[in-house]
C-alpha positions as a Markdown table, in Angstrom:
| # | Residue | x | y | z |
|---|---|---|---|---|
| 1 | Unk | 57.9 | 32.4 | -31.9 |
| 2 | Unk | 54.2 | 32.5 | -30.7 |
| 3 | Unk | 54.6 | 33.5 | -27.0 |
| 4 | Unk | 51.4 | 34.9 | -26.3 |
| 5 | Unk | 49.9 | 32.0 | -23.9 |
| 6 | Unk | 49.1 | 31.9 | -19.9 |
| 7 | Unk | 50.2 | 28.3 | -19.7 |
| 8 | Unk | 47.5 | 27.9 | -16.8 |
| 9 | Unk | 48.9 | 24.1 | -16.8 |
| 10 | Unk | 52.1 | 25.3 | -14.9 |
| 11 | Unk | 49.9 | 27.4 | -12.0 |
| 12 | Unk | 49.3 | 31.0 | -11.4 |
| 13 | Unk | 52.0 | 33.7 | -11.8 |
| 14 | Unk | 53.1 | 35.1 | -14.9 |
| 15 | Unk | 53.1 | 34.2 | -18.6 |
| 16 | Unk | 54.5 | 31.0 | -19.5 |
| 17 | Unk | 57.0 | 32.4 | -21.6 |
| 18 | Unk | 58.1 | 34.7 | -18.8 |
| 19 | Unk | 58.5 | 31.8 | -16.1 |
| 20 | Unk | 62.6 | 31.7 | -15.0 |
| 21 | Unk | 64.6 | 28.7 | -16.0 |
| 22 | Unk | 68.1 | 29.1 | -13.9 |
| 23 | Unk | 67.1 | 32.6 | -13.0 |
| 24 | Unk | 66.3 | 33.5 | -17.0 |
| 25 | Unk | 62.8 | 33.5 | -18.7 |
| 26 | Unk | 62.1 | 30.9 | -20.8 |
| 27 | Unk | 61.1 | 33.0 | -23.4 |
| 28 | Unk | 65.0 | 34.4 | -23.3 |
| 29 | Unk | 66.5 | 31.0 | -23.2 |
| 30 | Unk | 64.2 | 30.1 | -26.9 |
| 31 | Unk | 65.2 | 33.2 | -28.3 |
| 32 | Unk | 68.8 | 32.3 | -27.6 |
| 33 | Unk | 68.0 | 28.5 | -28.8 |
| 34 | Unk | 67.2 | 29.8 | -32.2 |
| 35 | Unk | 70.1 | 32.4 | -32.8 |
| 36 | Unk | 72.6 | 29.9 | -32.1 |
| 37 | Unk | 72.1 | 28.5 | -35.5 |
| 38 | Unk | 73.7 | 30.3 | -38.2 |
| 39 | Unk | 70.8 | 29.2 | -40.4 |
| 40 | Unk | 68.6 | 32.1 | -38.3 |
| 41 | Unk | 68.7 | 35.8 | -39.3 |
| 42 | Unk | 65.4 | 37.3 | -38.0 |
| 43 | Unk | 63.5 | 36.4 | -34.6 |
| 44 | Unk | 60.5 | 38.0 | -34.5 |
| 45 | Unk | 58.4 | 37.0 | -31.0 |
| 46 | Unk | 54.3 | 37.4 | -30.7 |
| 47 | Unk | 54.3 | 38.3 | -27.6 |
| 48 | Unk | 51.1 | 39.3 | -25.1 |
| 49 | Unk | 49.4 | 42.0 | -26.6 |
| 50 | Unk | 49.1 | 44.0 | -23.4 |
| 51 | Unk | 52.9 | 42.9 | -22.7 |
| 52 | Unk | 54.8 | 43.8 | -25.9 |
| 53 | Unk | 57.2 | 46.5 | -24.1 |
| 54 | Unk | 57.9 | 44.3 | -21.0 |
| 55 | Unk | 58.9 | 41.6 | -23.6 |
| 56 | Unk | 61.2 | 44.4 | -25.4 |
| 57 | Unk | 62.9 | 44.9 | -22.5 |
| 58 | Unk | 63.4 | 41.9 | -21.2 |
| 59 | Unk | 65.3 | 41.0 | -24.6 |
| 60 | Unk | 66.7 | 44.0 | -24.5 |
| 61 | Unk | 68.8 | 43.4 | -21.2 |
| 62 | Unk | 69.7 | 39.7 | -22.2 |
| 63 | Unk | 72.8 | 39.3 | -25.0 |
| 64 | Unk | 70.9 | 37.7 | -28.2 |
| 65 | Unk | 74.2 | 37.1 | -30.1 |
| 66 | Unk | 74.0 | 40.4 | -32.5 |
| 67 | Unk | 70.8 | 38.4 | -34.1 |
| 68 | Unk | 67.8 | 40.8 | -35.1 |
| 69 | Unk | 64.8 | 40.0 | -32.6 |
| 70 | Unk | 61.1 | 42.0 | -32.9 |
| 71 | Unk | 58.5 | 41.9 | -30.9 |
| 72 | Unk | 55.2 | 41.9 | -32.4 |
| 73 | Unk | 51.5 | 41.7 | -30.5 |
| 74 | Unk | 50.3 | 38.0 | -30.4 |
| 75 | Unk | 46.4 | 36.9 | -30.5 |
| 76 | Unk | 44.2 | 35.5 | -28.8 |
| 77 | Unk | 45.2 | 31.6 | -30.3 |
| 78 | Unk | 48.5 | 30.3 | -30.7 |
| 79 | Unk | 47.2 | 30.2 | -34.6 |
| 80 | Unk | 46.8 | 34.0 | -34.7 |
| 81 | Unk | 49.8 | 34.7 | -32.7 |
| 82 | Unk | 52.1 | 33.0 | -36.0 |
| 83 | Unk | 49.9 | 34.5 | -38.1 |
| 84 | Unk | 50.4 | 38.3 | -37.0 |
| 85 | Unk | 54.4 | 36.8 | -36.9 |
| 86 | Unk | 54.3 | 35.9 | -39.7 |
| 87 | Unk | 53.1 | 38.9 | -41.3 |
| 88 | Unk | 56.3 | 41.3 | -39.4 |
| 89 | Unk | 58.4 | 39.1 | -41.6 |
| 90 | Unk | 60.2 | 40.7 | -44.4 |
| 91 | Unk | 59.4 | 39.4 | -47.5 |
| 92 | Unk | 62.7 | 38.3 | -48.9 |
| 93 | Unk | 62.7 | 35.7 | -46.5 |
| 94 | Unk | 61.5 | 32.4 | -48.4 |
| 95 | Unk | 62.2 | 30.2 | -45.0 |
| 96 | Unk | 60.3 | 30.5 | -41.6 |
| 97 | Unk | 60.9 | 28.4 | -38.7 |
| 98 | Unk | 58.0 | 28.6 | -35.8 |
| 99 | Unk | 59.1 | 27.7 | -32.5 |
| 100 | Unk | 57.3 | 26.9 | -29.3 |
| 101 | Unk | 58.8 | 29.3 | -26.4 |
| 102 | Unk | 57.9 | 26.9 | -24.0 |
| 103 | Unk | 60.6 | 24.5 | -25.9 |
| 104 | Unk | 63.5 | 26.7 | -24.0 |
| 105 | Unk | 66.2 | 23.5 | -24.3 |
| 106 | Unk | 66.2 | 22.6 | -28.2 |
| 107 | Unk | 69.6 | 21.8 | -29.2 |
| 108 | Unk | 71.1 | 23.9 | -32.1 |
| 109 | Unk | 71.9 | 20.8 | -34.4 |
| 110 | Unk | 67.8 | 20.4 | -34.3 |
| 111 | Unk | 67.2 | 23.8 | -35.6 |
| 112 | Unk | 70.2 | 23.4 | -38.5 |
| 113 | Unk | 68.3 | 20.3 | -39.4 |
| 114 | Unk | 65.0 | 21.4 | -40.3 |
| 115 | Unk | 66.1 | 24.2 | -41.8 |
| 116 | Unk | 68.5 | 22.2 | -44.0 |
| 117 | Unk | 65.7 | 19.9 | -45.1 |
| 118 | Unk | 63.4 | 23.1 | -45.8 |
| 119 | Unk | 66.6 | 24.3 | -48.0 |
| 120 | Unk | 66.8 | 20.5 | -49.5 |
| 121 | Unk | 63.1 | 21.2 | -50.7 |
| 122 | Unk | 60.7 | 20.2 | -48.7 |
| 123 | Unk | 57.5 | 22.3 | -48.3 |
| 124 | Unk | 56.8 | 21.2 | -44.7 |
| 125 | Unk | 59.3 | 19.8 | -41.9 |
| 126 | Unk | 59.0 | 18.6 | -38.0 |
| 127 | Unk | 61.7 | 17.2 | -36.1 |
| 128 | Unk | 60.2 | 14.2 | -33.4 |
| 129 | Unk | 61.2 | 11.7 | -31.7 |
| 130 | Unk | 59.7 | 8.0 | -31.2 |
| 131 | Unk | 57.9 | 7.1 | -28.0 |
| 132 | Unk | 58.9 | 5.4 | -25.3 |
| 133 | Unk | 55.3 | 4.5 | -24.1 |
| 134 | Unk | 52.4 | 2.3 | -25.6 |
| 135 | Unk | 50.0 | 4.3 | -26.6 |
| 136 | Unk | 46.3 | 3.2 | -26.5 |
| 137 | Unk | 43.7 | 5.8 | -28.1 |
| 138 | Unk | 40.3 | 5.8 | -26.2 |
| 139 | Unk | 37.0 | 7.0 | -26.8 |
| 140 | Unk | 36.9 | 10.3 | -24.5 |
| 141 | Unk | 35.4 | 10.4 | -20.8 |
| 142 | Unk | 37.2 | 12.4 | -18.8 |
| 143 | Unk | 37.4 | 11.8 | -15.0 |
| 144 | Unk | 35.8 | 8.1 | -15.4 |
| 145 | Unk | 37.5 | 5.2 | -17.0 |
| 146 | Unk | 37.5 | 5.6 | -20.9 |
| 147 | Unk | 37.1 | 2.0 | -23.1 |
| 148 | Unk | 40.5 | 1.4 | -24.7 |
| 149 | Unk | 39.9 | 1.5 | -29.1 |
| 150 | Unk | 42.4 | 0.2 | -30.4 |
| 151 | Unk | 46.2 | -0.1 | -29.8 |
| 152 | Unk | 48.0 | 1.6 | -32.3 |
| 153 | Unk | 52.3 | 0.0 | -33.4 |
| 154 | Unk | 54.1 | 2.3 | -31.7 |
| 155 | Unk | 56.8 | 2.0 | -34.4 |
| 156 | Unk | 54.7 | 4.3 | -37.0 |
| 157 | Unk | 54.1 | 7.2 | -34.1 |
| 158 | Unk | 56.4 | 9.9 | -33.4 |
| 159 | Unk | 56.3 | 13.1 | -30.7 |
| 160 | Unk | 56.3 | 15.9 | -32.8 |
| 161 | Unk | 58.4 | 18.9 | -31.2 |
| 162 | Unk | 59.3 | 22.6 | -33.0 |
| 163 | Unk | 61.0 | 24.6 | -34.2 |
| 164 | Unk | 59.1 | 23.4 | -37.5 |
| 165 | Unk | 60.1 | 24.7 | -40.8 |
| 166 | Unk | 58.1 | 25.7 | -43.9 |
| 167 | Unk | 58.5 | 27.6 | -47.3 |
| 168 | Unk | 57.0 | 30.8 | -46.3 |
| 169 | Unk | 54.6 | 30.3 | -49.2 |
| 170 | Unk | 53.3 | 27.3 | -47.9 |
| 171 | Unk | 52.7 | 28.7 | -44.5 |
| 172 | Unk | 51.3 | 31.8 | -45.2 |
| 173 | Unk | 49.2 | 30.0 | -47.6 |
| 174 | Unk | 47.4 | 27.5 | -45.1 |
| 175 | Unk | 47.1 | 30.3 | -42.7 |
| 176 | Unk | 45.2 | 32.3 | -45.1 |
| 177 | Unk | 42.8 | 29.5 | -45.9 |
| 178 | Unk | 42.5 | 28.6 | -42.3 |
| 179 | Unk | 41.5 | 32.3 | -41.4 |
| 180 | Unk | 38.7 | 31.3 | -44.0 |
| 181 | Unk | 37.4 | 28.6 | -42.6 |
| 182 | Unk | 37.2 | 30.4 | -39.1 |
| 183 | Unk | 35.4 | 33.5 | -40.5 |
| 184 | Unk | 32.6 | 30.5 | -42.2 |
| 185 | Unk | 32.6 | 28.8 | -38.6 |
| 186 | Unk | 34.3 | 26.3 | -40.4 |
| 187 | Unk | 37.1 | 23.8 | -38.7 |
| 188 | Unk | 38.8 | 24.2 | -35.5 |
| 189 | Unk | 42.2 | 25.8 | -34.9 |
| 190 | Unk | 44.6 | 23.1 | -35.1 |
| 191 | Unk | 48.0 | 22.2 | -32.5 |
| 192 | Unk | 50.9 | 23.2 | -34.5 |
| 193 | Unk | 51.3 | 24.7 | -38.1 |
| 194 | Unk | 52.4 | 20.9 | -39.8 |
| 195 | Unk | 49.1 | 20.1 | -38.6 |
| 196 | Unk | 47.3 | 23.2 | -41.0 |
| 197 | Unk | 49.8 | 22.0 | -43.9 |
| 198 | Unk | 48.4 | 18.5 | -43.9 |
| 199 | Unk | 44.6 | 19.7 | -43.5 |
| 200 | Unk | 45.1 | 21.6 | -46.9 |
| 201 | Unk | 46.8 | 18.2 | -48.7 |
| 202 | Unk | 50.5 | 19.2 | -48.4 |
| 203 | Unk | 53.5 | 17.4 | -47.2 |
| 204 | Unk | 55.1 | 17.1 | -44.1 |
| 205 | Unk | 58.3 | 15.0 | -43.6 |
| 206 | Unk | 59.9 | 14.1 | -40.5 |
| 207 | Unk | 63.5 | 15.0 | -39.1 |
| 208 | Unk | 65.2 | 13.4 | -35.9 |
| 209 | Unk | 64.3 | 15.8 | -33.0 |
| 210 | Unk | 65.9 | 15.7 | -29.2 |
| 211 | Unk | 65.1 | 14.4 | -25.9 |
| 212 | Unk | 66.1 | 17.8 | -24.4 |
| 213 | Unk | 63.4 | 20.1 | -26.9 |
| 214 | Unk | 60.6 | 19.2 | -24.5 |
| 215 | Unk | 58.1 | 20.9 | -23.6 |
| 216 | Unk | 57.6 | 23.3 | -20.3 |
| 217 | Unk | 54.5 | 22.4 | -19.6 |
| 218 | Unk | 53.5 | 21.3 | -16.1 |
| 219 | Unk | 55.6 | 22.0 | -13.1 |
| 220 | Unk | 57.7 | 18.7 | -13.4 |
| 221 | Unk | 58.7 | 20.0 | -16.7 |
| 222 | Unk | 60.3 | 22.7 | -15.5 |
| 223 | Unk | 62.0 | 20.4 | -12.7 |
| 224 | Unk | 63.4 | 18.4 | -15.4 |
| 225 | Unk | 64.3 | 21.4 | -17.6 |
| 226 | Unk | 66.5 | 23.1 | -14.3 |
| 227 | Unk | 68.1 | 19.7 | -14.0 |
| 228 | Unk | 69.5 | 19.9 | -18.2 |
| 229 | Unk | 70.6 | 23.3 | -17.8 |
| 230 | Unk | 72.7 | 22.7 | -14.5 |
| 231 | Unk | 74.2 | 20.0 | -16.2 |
| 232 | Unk | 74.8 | 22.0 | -19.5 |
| 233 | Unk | 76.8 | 24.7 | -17.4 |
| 234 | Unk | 78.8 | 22.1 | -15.6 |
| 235 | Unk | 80.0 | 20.4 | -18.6 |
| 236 | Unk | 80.4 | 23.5 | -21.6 |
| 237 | Unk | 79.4 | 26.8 | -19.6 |
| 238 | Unk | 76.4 | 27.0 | -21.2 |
């Protein structure tokens, strides 16, 4: 769980991860996302590097379920923070999960699924959702109007949302030859690990994601987000 960022997009204060949803952080509330599934054995947070031990004990003082949960020092790039994860990983385990902690709401059945799929043999999964919107792609001018390209059927898109699963092969693999390219000045740091997968020519399937594993972004996010989990622990005592 790469939870290294500022998240300047939500406004100054603390780490993004360490922002309070209903009075807990929302690094806390992913954590707890992930060991709800029985599929999960091993957490293992990238946390800021000048931040490990607050991070420690902030999971420290919140009940995690019995699951194991380390704390490693993240990087500079959301890329190098699941690559220094990845590497506090035992290396038994053959399936690896990496999960936004900005995603604080994900449903368990989400996380069961794309490990299940990763079990059934794939090399690569996301879960996503379609879109609601029509989306037009533009050639780039930010703060003046940008001409409209093309309109592309909204039918073939999805949203793609984590956690996203992955042979731990596979992963480690791209990472590796994505560290490469960045030491030759090569490619830029892609969004989310599928993304590295497919630059290499593997395979990435698709499972059915959730309306609630949005992301915290932006400060109406984290509206949104208070107004699930009041609802959550009206209706199960979530």
């Amino acid at each position: 769980m790469p939870a290294a960022g500022r998240g300047e997009r939500l406004g100054p204060g603390a780490p993004k991860a360490l922002r309070e949803l209903g009075g807990v952080p929302l690094l806390v509330h992913a954590v707890r996302a992930l060991a709800r599934s029985r599929a999960v054995g091993l957490v293992v947070v990238a946390a800021p590097a000048d931040g490990v031990a607050e991070v420690v004990g902030l999971l420290d003082s919140h009940g995690l379920d019995g699951k194991d949960v380390r704390v490693v020092a993240g990087g500079a790039t959301r890329q190098e923070s699941v690559r220094l994860g990845l590497a506090a990983i035992p290396s038994e385990v053959e399936i690896v999960l990496v999960h936004d902690a900005a995603r604080p709401l994900v449903p368990v059945e989400v996380v069961d699924a794309v490990a299940a799929a990763v079990r059934a043999g794939a090399e690569a999964v996301v879960p996503a959702v379609p879109l609601a919107d029509t989306v037009k792609r533009v050639e780039p001018n930010p703060g003046l109007p940008e001409p409209v390209l093309d309109t592309p059927d909204r039918a073939t898109l999805r949203a793609v949302q984590t956690p996203q699963g992955f042979r731990r092969e596979t992963l480690a693999e791209v990472h590796a030859r994505a560290l490469a390219e960045e030491a030759r000045g090569g490619l830029p740091p892609v969004t989310d690990d599928a993304g590295l997968v497919e630059r290499f020519g593997g395979r990435v399937v698709v499972v059915p994601g959730h309306e609630e594993a949005f992301k915290v972004t932006r400060p109406l996010d984290l509206v949104l987000a208070e107004a699930v989990l009041a609802r959550r622990r009206a209706s199960d005592g979530y």
